[in-house]
N, C-alpha and C positions, 0 to 999 in steps of 0.2 A: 504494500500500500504506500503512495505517496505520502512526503509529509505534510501533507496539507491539512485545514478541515480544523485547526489549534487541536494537531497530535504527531507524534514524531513516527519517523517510519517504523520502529518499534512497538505502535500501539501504545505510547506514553503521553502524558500531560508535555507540552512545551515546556524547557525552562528548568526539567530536572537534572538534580543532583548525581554525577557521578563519583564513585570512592576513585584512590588514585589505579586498583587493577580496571578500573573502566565497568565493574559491575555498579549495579543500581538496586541497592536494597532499597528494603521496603520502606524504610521511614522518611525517603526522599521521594518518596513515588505520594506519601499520604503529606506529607511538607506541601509538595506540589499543589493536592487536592484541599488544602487549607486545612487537613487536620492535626492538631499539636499536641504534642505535650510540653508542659512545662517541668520549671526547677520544682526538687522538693527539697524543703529545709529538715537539718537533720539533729540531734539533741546529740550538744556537748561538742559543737564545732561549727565550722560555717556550713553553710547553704552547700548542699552537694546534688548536681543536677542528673534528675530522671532522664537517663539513655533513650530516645526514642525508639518505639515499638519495631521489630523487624519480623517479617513472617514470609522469609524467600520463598516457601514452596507454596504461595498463592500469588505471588507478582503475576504471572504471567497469564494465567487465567483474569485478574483484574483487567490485564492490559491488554486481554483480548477483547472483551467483552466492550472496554470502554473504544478500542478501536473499531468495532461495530455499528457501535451510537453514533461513534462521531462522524462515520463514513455516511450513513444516512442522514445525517443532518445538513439541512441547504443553506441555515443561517448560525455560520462558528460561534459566533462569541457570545450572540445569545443563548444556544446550546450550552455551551461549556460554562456560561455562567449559572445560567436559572434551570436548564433542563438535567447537568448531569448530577449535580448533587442529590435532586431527586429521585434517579435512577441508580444513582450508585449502592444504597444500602440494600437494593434486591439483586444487583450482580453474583453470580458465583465468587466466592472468598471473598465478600465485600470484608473491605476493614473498618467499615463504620452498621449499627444496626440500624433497624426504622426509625426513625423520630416519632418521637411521641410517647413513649411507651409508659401508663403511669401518670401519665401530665394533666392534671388537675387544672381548673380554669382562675382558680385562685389559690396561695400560697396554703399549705397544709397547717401550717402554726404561725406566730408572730414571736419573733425576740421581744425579750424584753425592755423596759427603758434600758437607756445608756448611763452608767455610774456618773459619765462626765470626766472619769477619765481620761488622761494622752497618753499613759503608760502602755502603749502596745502597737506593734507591726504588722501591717499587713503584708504580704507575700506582693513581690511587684510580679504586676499584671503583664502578659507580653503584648498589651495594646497601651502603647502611651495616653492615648484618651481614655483609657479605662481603671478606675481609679483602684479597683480590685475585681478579680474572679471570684466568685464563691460557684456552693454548691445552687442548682436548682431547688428553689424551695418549695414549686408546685408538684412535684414529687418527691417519693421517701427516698432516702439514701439508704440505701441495703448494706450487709455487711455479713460477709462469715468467720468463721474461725480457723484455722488448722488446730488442733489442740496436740499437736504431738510437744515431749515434754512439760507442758504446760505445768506449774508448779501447782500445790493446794491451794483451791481457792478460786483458784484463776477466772472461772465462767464468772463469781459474784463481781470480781473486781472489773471483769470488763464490760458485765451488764453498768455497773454504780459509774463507771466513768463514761460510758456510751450518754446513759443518762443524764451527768451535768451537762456535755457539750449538747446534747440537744435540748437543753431546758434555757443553755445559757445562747442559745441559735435561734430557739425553734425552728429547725430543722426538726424531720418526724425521722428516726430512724427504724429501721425495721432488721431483723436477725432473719437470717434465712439457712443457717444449720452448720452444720462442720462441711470444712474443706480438707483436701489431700494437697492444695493448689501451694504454691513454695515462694517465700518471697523472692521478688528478682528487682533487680533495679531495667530492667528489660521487660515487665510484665504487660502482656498484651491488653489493652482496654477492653477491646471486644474480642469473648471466649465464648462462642455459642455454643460450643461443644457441649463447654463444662456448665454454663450459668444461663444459655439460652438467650434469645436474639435482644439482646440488649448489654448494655455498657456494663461491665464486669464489676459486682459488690467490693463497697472497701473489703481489704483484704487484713485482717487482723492475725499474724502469724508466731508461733514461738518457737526461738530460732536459736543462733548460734554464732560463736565468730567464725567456726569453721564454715558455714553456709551461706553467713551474712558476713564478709571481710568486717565492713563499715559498722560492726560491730564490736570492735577490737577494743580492748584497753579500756576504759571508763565510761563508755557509751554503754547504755541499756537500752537505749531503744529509737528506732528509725519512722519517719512518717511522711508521707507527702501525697499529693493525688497529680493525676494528671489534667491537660486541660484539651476539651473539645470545643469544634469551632463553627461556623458556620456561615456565609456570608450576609452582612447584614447586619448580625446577633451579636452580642457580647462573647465573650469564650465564658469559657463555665468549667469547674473542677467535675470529675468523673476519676470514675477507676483509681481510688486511694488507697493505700496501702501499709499496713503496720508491723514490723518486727524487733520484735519483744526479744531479747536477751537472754534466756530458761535460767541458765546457770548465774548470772547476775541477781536475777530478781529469787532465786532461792537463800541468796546469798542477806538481801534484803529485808525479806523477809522471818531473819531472824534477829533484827533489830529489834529493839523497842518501839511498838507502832508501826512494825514494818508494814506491816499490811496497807494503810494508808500511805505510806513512801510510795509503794508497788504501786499502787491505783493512781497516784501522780501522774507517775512516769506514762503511765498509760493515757490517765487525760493531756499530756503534755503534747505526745506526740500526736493524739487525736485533733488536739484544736492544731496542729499543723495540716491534716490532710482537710481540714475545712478551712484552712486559707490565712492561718496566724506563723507571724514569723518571730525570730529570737527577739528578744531587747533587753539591753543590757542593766535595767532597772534590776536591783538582786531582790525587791521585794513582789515580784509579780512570776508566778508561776511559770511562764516563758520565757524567762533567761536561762540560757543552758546549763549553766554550771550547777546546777542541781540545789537551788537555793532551801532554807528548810524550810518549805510548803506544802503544802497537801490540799491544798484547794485555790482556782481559781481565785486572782485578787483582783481590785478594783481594776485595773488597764486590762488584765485578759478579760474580764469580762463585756469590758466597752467595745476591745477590738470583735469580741466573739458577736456581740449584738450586732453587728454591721455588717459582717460576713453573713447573717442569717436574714439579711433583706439584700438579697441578690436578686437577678432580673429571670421570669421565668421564661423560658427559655425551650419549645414545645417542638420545634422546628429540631431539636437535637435526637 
Protein backbone atom coordinates (compact mmCIF):
# COMPACT_ATOMS: atom_id res chain seq x y z
CA UNK A 1 0.00 0.00 0.00
CA UNK A 2 1.04 3.55 -0.76
CA UNK A 3 1.95 5.96 1.86
CA UNK A 4 -0.67 7.88 1.50
CA UNK A 5 -4.32 8.24 3.16
CA UNK A 6 -2.09 9.81 6.94
CA UNK A 7 -0.52 6.08 7.09
CA UNK A 8 2.89 4.98 6.21
CA UNK A 9 3.57 2.15 3.99
CA UNK A 10 3.73 -0.19 6.80
CA UNK A 11 0.16 0.21 7.98
CA UNK A 12 1.30 2.80 10.74
CA UNK A 13 0.10 6.22 12.07
CA UNK A 14 2.58 9.16 10.27
CA UNK A 15 5.02 10.58 12.44
CA UNK A 16 6.05 7.31 14.50
CA UNK A 17 8.71 6.54 16.66
CA UNK A 18 11.58 4.20 15.72
CA UNK A 19 14.08 2.52 18.59
CA UNK A 20 17.71 2.95 17.12
CA UNK A 21 17.44 -1.23 15.55
CA UNK A 22 14.67 0.60 13.35
CA UNK A 23 11.90 -1.66 15.19
CA UNK A 24 8.78 0.02 16.28
CA UNK A 25 7.36 -1.19 19.59
CA UNK A 26 4.21 -0.66 20.64
CA UNK A 27 4.21 2.22 22.82
CA UNK A 28 5.35 4.54 19.82
CA UNK A 29 2.70 3.18 17.70
CA UNK A 30 -0.10 4.00 20.85
CA UNK A 31 2.32 7.72 21.46
CA UNK A 32 1.35 8.17 17.89
CA UNK A 33 -2.42 7.24 18.46
CA UNK A 34 -2.55 9.99 21.58
CA UNK A 35 -2.60 7.29 24.20
CA UNK A 36 -0.06 7.96 27.24
CA UNK A 37 1.15 7.08 30.12
CA UNK A 38 2.56 9.02 32.51
CA UNK A 39 5.37 9.48 35.46
CA UNK A 40 4.58 7.72 38.67
CA UNK A 41 5.94 9.13 41.85
CA UNK A 42 7.48 6.64 44.10
CA UNK A 43 7.98 6.65 48.29
CA UNK A 44 11.25 7.46 49.74
CA UNK A 45 12.87 9.15 46.51
CA UNK A 46 12.12 11.04 43.51
CA UNK A 47 9.53 10.70 40.90
CA UNK A 48 10.41 7.48 39.00
CA UNK A 49 8.76 7.31 35.48
CA UNK A 50 6.10 4.43 34.37
CA UNK A 51 7.89 2.77 31.03
CA UNK A 52 5.40 2.86 28.43
CA UNK A 53 3.09 -0.10 27.75
CA UNK A 54 4.66 -2.40 24.86
CA UNK A 55 2.71 -5.47 23.55
CA UNK A 56 4.91 -6.53 20.03
CA UNK A 57 2.81 -9.42 19.23
CA UNK A 58 -0.40 -7.26 18.59
CA UNK A 59 1.43 -4.29 16.59
CA UNK A 60 0.91 -5.79 13.42
CA UNK A 61 -2.59 -6.98 13.55
CA UNK A 62 -3.20 -3.05 14.99
CA UNK A 63 -1.59 -1.93 11.85
CA UNK A 64 -3.27 -3.88 9.61
CA UNK A 65 -6.53 -3.28 10.56
CA UNK A 66 -5.99 0.56 10.87
CA UNK A 67 -4.22 0.32 7.26
CA UNK A 68 -7.73 -0.94 6.19
CA UNK A 69 -9.62 2.12 7.48
CA UNK A 70 -7.46 4.32 6.38
CA UNK A 71 -7.21 2.86 2.69
CA UNK A 72 -11.12 3.28 2.49
CA UNK A 73 -11.23 6.44 3.64
CA UNK A 74 -11.77 9.60 0.86
CA UNK A 75 -11.24 12.31 3.57
CA UNK A 76 -7.59 11.62 5.63
CA UNK A 77 -7.52 13.99 8.21
CA UNK A 78 -10.91 13.84 9.04
CA UNK A 79 -10.65 10.12 9.30
CA UNK A 80 -7.71 9.86 11.37
CA UNK A 81 -8.97 12.47 13.57
CA UNK A 82 -12.72 11.90 14.41
CA UNK A 83 -13.21 8.51 12.74
CA UNK A 84 -10.35 6.28 13.81
CA UNK A 85 -10.38 6.73 17.40
CA UNK A 86 -13.64 5.53 17.36
CA UNK A 87 -12.86 2.57 15.44
CA UNK A 88 -9.98 1.68 17.08
CA UNK A 89 -11.16 0.14 20.47
CA UNK A 90 -13.19 -2.66 18.28
CA UNK A 91 -9.93 -3.45 16.05
CA UNK A 92 -8.22 -6.85 16.63
CA UNK A 93 -5.47 -6.40 19.68
CA UNK A 94 -6.84 -2.89 20.13
CA UNK A 95 -4.61 -1.32 22.86
CA UNK A 96 -7.32 0.95 24.14
CA UNK A 97 -11.14 -0.79 25.30
CA UNK A 98 -14.62 0.82 24.41
CA UNK A 99 -15.27 4.02 26.11
CA UNK A 100 -17.77 4.35 28.30
CA UNK A 101 -17.79 1.55 30.33
CA UNK A 102 -19.25 2.31 33.92
CA UNK A 103 -19.69 6.07 33.18
CA UNK A 104 -22.26 7.46 35.08
CA UNK A 105 -23.97 10.81 33.84
CA UNK A 106 -22.80 12.43 37.17
CA UNK A 107 -19.89 12.06 39.53
CA UNK A 108 -20.59 8.82 41.95
CA UNK A 109 -19.48 10.96 45.32
CA UNK A 110 -18.35 14.55 46.11
CA UNK A 111 -14.99 15.37 48.15
CA UNK A 112 -15.07 16.96 50.66
CA UNK A 113 -14.46 20.74 51.63
CA UNK A 114 -10.99 21.71 51.40
CA UNK A 115 -8.96 22.18 54.83
CA UNK A 116 -7.42 25.23 53.03
CA UNK A 117 -4.46 23.96 53.20
CA UNK A 118 -1.10 24.58 50.47
CA UNK A 119 0.74 21.62 52.18
CA UNK A 120 0.42 19.29 49.10
CA UNK A 121 1.50 18.39 45.37
CA UNK A 122 -0.07 17.58 42.70
CA UNK A 123 1.42 15.12 40.02
CA UNK A 124 2.21 17.52 36.81
CA UNK A 125 -0.15 16.99 34.22
CA UNK A 126 1.55 16.11 30.70
CA UNK A 127 -0.95 18.85 29.36
CA UNK A 128 0.45 22.24 30.36
CA UNK A 129 -3.10 23.79 30.29
CA UNK A 130 -4.07 21.01 32.40
CA UNK A 131 -3.74 21.98 35.81
CA UNK A 132 -3.87 18.11 37.12
CA UNK A 133 -5.19 14.52 35.90
CA UNK A 134 -7.20 12.73 38.34
CA UNK A 135 -9.17 9.69 38.24
CA UNK A 136 -12.75 9.76 36.53
CA UNK A 137 -15.17 10.39 39.15
CA UNK A 138 -18.39 9.23 37.10
CA UNK A 139 -17.19 5.82 37.46
CA UNK A 140 -15.73 3.55 40.23
CA UNK A 141 -12.16 2.98 40.35
CA UNK A 142 -11.71 -0.87 40.65
CA UNK A 143 -8.94 -2.52 42.23
CA UNK A 144 -7.55 -6.15 43.01
CA UNK A 145 -5.06 -7.73 45.12
CA UNK A 146 -2.31 -10.23 44.45
CA UNK A 147 -2.14 -11.48 48.14
CA UNK A 148 0.87 -13.74 47.75
CA UNK A 149 3.07 -13.02 50.91
CA UNK A 150 0.88 -10.61 52.09
CA UNK A 151 1.61 -10.22 55.96
CA UNK A 152 -1.31 -10.69 58.83
CA UNK A 153 -3.72 -8.55 58.43
CA UNK A 154 -3.03 -7.20 55.40
CA UNK A 155 -6.88 -7.46 53.41
CA UNK A 156 -8.12 -5.08 56.82
CA UNK A 157 -5.30 -2.69 56.21
CA UNK A 158 -5.90 -2.29 52.74
CA UNK A 159 -9.72 -2.26 52.94
CA UNK A 160 -9.08 0.91 56.01
CA UNK A 161 -6.64 2.63 53.66
CA UNK A 162 -8.75 2.05 50.36
CA UNK A 163 -11.32 3.64 52.55
CA UNK A 164 -9.74 7.01 53.67
CA UNK A 165 -8.60 7.89 50.18
CA UNK A 166 -12.00 7.52 48.96
CA UNK A 167 -13.71 9.39 51.73
CA UNK A 168 -10.90 11.89 51.52
CA UNK A 169 -11.63 11.96 47.14
CA UNK A 170 -14.81 10.73 46.98
CA UNK A 171 -13.86 8.64 44.41
CA UNK A 172 -16.26 5.25 44.92
CA UNK A 173 -13.96 2.50 44.80
CA UNK A 174 -14.82 -0.92 44.38
CA UNK A 175 -12.69 -4.57 45.00
CA UNK A 176 -13.05 -6.87 42.43
CA UNK A 177 -11.04 -10.11 44.13
CA UNK A 178 -7.55 -11.49 44.12
CA UNK A 179 -5.09 -11.26 41.24
CA UNK A 180 -2.08 -13.65 40.18
CA UNK A 181 -1.21 -10.36 38.00
CA UNK A 182 2.61 -9.13 39.02
CA UNK A 183 3.61 -5.73 39.54
CA UNK A 184 5.62 -4.36 36.40
CA UNK A 185 6.71 -0.85 35.91
CA UNK A 186 5.75 -2.18 32.06
CA UNK A 187 2.16 -3.06 33.07
CA UNK A 188 -0.24 -3.14 30.39
CA UNK A 189 -3.53 -0.64 30.84
CA UNK A 190 -5.62 -2.79 28.89
CA UNK A 191 -5.75 -6.65 29.91
CA UNK A 192 -8.92 -8.12 28.53
CA UNK A 193 -7.72 -11.20 28.85
CA UNK A 194 -7.38 -11.10 32.46
CA UNK A 195 -9.98 -8.09 33.63
CA UNK A 196 -12.11 -7.83 30.46
CA UNK A 197 -12.79 -5.02 27.85
CA UNK A 198 -11.95 -2.34 29.99
CA UNK A 199 -8.91 -0.23 31.59
CA UNK A 200 -7.07 -2.60 33.98
CA UNK A 201 -8.00 -2.33 38.13
CA UNK A 202 -5.58 -0.44 40.29
CA UNK A 203 -3.31 -3.13 40.98
CA UNK A 204 -2.42 -3.58 44.73
CA UNK A 205 0.50 -6.03 44.89
CA UNK A 206 2.81 -7.75 47.69
CA UNK A 207 6.13 -7.98 46.51
CA UNK A 208 9.67 -7.97 46.93
CA UNK A 209 13.04 -6.40 46.13
CA UNK A 210 13.89 -9.26 44.21
CA UNK A 211 10.60 -8.63 41.90
CA UNK A 212 10.28 -5.02 42.41
CA UNK A 213 14.38 -3.65 42.09
CA UNK A 214 12.70 -0.14 43.11
CA UNK A 215 12.14 -1.65 46.20
CA UNK A 216 15.51 -1.96 47.58
CA UNK A 217 16.87 -0.41 50.73
CA UNK A 218 14.32 1.78 52.74
CA UNK A 219 11.45 1.96 50.22
CA UNK A 220 8.28 -0.17 51.24
CA UNK A 221 6.28 0.68 48.82
CA UNK A 222 5.75 1.88 45.20
CA UNK A 223 2.49 3.79 43.40
CA UNK A 224 1.54 5.43 40.45
CA UNK A 225 -1.23 5.13 37.64
CA UNK A 226 -1.14 5.78 34.21
CA UNK A 227 -2.67 8.37 32.07
CA UNK A 228 -5.20 7.96 29.08
CA UNK A 229 -6.18 10.28 26.59
CA UNK A 230 -8.35 11.36 24.02
CA UNK A 231 -8.70 14.11 21.66
CA UNK A 232 -10.55 16.88 22.88
CA UNK A 233 -10.73 15.59 26.66
CA UNK A 234 -8.46 16.04 29.42
CA UNK A 235 -6.08 12.97 30.11
CA UNK A 236 -7.31 11.10 33.01
CA UNK A 237 -5.38 8.48 35.44
CA UNK A 238 -6.30 4.77 34.76
CA UNK A 239 -4.44 1.52 35.40
CA UNK A 240 -2.61 2.25 38.82
CA UNK A 241 -0.74 0.21 40.50
CA UNK A 242 0.75 -0.60 44.08
CA UNK A 243 3.67 -2.62 45.42
CA UNK A 244 3.86 -3.35 48.85
CA UNK A 245 7.32 -4.44 50.36
CA UNK A 246 6.12 -8.23 52.39
CA UNK A 247 9.36 -8.59 54.00
CA UNK A 248 9.46 -4.71 55.19
CA UNK A 249 6.14 -4.34 56.36
CA UNK A 250 6.53 -7.80 58.44
CA UNK A 251 9.36 -6.02 59.77
CA UNK A 252 6.92 -3.14 60.63
CA UNK A 253 4.63 -4.60 61.98
CA UNK A 254 6.24 -5.57 64.86
CA UNK A 255 6.66 -2.05 66.09
CA UNK A 256 4.68 -0.42 68.55
CA UNK A 257 1.49 0.52 66.53
CA UNK A 258 2.98 -1.05 63.77
CA UNK A 259 -0.05 -1.88 62.28
CA UNK A 260 -1.10 1.80 61.70
CA UNK A 261 2.61 2.47 60.38
CA UNK A 262 1.60 -0.41 57.78
CA UNK A 263 -1.70 1.14 56.60
CA UNK A 264 0.24 4.56 56.09
CA UNK A 265 2.43 3.22 53.96
CA UNK A 266 -0.39 1.94 52.20
CA UNK A 267 -2.59 5.18 52.14
CA UNK A 268 0.73 6.88 51.04
CA UNK A 269 1.23 5.33 48.03
CA UNK A 270 -2.58 5.19 47.30
CA UNK A 271 -3.07 8.92 47.39
CA UNK A 272 -0.04 8.73 44.75
CA UNK A 273 -1.84 6.47 42.19
CA UNK A 274 -4.81 9.14 42.56
CA UNK A 275 -2.67 11.98 41.45
CA UNK A 276 -0.63 13.21 44.84
CA UNK A 277 2.85 13.90 44.71
CA UNK A 278 5.97 14.00 47.56
CA UNK A 279 6.29 17.46 49.56
CA UNK A 280 8.61 18.07 51.53
CA UNK A 281 6.51 19.46 54.49
CA UNK A 282 7.75 16.59 57.39
CA UNK A 283 4.20 17.09 58.81
CA UNK A 284 1.95 15.89 56.13
CA UNK A 285 1.62 12.22 55.22
CA UNK A 286 3.27 12.76 51.78
CA UNK A 287 6.65 13.56 52.37
CA UNK A 288 8.63 10.59 51.76
CA UNK A 289 10.92 10.20 54.33
CA UNK A 290 8.58 8.32 56.28
CA UNK A 291 7.52 11.12 58.70
CA UNK A 292 5.67 9.78 62.13
CA UNK A 293 2.07 9.62 60.71
CA UNK A 294 -0.54 7.44 60.26
CA UNK A 295 -3.10 9.57 58.88
CA UNK A 296 -3.73 11.80 56.26
CA UNK A 297 -2.88 15.65 57.52
CA UNK A 298 -4.31 18.94 56.64
CA UNK A 299 -2.35 19.44 52.99
CA UNK A 300 -2.91 15.73 51.90
CA UNK A 301 -6.17 16.15 52.41
CA UNK A 302 -6.67 19.42 50.59
CA UNK A 303 -4.56 18.09 47.63
CA UNK A 304 -6.62 14.68 47.82
CA UNK A 305 -10.17 16.98 47.60
CA UNK A 306 -9.15 18.39 44.29
CA UNK A 307 -7.88 15.26 42.77
CA UNK A 308 -11.52 13.88 43.55
CA UNK A 309 -13.26 16.66 41.32
CA UNK A 310 -11.71 15.73 38.13
CA UNK A 311 -13.59 16.03 34.64
CA UNK A 312 -15.78 13.05 33.61
CA UNK A 313 -14.52 11.88 31.03
CA UNK A 314 -17.11 9.07 29.13
CA UNK A 315 -15.46 9.35 25.69
CA UNK A 316 -12.52 7.05 27.52
Amino acid sequence: MPADHGVTAEGLPPGVRRSASGRIPQWAIDEALGIQQGPAPWRSGPPLPVRPTRGHGRKWAIGAGIALLLGLSSVPMLFERFVLPAVLPYLPGAPVPPPGFEAADAPLGQPPASTGSKAYALQESPDPGQPFAAYDPCRPVHYVVRPDDAPPGADQMIQEAVARVSAATGLRFVYDGPTSEAPSEEREMYQPDLYGKRWAPVLIAWSNPAESPDLAGDVDGLGGSGYAYVEGQPYVLVAGQVALDAPDFADILQWPDGRRYARAVIMHELAHVVGLDHVNDPTQLMNPEGADLTEFASGDLAGLAILGGGECVPEL
